[in-house]
C-alpha positions, 0 to 999 in steps of 0.5 A: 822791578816795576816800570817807572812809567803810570807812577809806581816808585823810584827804588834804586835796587843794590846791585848784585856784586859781578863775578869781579866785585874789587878790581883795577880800573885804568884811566888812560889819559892820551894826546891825540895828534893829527895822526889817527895811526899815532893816535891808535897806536899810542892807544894800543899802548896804553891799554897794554900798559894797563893790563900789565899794571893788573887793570881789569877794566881800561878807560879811554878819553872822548875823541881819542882817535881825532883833534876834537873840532867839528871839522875832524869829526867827518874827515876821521869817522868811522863806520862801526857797524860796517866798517872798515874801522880801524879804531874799533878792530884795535879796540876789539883784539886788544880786548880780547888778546888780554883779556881786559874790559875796555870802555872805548873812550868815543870816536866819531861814527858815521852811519845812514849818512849821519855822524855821532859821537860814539862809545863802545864797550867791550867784552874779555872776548873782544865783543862789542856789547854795548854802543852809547851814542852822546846823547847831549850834544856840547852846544856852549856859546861864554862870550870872550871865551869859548864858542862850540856847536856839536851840533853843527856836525853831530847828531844826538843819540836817543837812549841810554845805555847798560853795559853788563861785563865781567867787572859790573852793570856799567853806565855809558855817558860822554862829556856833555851827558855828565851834565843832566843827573837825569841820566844817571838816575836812569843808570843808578835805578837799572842797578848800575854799579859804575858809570863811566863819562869819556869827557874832553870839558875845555878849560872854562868849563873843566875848572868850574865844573869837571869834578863837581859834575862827577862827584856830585852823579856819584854822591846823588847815585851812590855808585863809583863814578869814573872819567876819562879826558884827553890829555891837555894841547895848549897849541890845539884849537880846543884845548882839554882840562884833563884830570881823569878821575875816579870818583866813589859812593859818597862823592869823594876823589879816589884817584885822579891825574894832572893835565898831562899824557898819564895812566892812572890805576885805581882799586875799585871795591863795590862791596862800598856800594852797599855800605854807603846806601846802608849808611845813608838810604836815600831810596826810603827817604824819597818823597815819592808824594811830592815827585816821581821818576820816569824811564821812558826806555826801561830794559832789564836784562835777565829781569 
């Protein structure tokens, strides 16, 4: 496949269907309390709760392991390249004692004396083999309603990120990045079958925009789409809409939760990836004279 830089085209490939095409995907939707150990430990949980319903691969929320405000993402972080990380050693051990696909949600990560808002993703082996940092930072300023900078404390990452697993080329994004189809086209052209955006949209934001900003990535790509929030607080500073979602090909809602603390297992089936481009094939009718796409950081891997 052709580089997108020096003008060459835009041909969204079908996905090779992995060695798991139809499998259960869990969303867990989690509170999250002052307590990070609490916050492990209902997380640990959840994803054992998952993997018993037949869930292959378990989603978990932006910011599980903290109270979501710019004052906890320091006092919470965690070194995961160093360590010590307790949030990522329990993700890990999790991943591999049960033989699941984990797309670890994100917690605060600090690094070189800097702070993220991280994703990682991890293998049947326990293995990281992915780490998306957020690359739009959620900076929103709704007069009489919300006022919010992660840049205040955060730092954006630089690259977009393909996670190959047992159950497909997964696409990492985090709440905000949802926003920018310009990063899931990236996902869709790198042959991505699912991408995944761990989110905490507020309540403003989260009526108006949640489950347009998610079905629209997965009708515009034609891949499945899968989000996952925490749990509404309506005593916290920062209260979440919830309603973790799964979203197919063409746009519309397979499975989603209400506001509250809930697991929601969804069958995925990518062999629809193909009969939704066959049905409607968007990459031939791209007006490739008028506009062109381009991936400053292509990488293939095996290609």
């Amino acid at each position: 496949m052709a580089l997108f830089n020096n003008a060459a085209s835009y041909n969204p490939p079908l996905p090779s269907l992995p060695k798991l095409s139809k499998f259960k995907l869990a969303l867990c939707q989690l509170s999250v309390t002052p307590s990070k150990e609490t916050n492990i430990d209902n997380a640990r949980t959840a994803i054992e709760t998952s993997a018993r319903s037949g869930a292959s691969l378990v989603v978990l929320p932006e910011m599980w392991n903290c109270p979501y405000s710019n004052d906890n993402f320091p006092k919470y972080a965690e070194d995961i390249d160093v360590g010590p990380s307790p949030s990522v050693d329990m993700l890990s051990e999790a991943a591999r004692r049960l033989g699941v696909t984990i797309v670890g949600g994100s917690i605060p990560e600090t690094s070189d004396g800097r702070l993220y808002n991280t994703c990682c993703v991890y293998g049947t082996d326990g293995r990281i083999v992915a780490k998306h940092r957020k690359v739009h930072l959620f900076d929103v300023d709704i007069p009489g309603d919300i006022v919010f900078k992660e840049s205040d404390t955060l730092t954006a990452g630089e690259t977009p990120t393909v996670a190959d697993t047992d159950v497909g080329r997964i696409g990492i994004g985090i709440c905000h990045d949802i926003r920018f189809p310009e990063l899931a086209l990236i996902y869709a052209a790198r042959g991505a079958h699912l991408i995944c955006y761990p989110g905490a949209f507020n309540m403003s934001t989260g009526r108006s925009l949640w489950e347009l900003m998610q079905r629209a990535r997965a009708a515009d790509n034609q891949l499945f789409v899968a989000t996952c929030s925490p749990a509404r607080d309506p005593t916290s500073g920062y209260i979440t809409w919830g309603h973790s979602t799964l979203a197919e090909p063409f746009g519309e809602i397979i499975a989603t939760t209400g506001h509250k603390e809930a697991i929601v297992v969804a069958e995925i089936d990518y062999s629809l990836i193909h009969q939704r481009r066959l049905n409607l094939p968007l990459a031939k009718q791209r007006r490739e004279d008028i506009y062109q796409f381009v991936d400053l950081h292509r990488r293939y891997p095996g290609k």
